[in-house]
N, C-alpha and C positions, 0 to 999 in steps of 0.2 A: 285432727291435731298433727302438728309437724313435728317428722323426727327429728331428732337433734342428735348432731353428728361433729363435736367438737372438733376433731383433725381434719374433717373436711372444711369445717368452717372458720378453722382457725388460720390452717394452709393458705387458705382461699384469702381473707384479708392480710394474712402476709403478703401472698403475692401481689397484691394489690400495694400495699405499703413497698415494698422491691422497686414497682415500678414507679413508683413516685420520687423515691432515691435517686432511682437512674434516671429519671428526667432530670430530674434537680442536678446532679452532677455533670450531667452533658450539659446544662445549658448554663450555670452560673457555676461551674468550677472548671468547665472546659476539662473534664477527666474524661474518656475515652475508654481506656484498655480495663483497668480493674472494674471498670462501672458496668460492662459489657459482664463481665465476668457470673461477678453480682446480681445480674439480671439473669443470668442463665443458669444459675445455681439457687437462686433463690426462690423463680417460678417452677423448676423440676419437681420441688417438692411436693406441692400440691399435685401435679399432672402424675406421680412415680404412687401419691397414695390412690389417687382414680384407676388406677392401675391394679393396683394391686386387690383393690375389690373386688375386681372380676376374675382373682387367682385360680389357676386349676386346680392346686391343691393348697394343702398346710405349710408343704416345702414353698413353694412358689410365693405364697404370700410372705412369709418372713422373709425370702431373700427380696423381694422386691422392697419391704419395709427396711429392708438393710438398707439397701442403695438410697432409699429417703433420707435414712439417716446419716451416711456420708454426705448426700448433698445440703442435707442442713449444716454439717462441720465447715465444708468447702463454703460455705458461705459467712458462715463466723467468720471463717477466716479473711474472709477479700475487706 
């Protein structure tokens, strides 16, 4: 039976959805700068929780789940 790992899987077709955005914006809105942005704030998040899986400790794992969670904000925002 497969584990089920909701923030990985959910992360995961985020970033997936991100980059479809950012296709979409570069080629039929001609956006560029904020869509770049978006793209690199968007796919961090998944790659920052793989990350943090493999934490050395309790500290490390929370601050690494920090930074996820700023670069989710950062990406609301763009």
């Amino acid at each position: 039976m497969k584990k089920v790992n909701a923030i990985k899987d959910k992360s995961f077709a985020f970033a997936i959805r991100v980059v479809k955005t950012y296709r979409f914006l570069c080629s039929e809105q001609k956006e560029f700068v904020m869509s770049k942005q978006l793209l690199r704030s968007g796919t961090a998040i998944g790659a920052l929780y793989r990350e943090a899986e493999q934490a050395e400790s309790r500290a490390d794992f929370i601050h690494k789940m920090t930074i996820a969670q700023k670069e989710c904000n950062e990406t609301l925002y763009c």
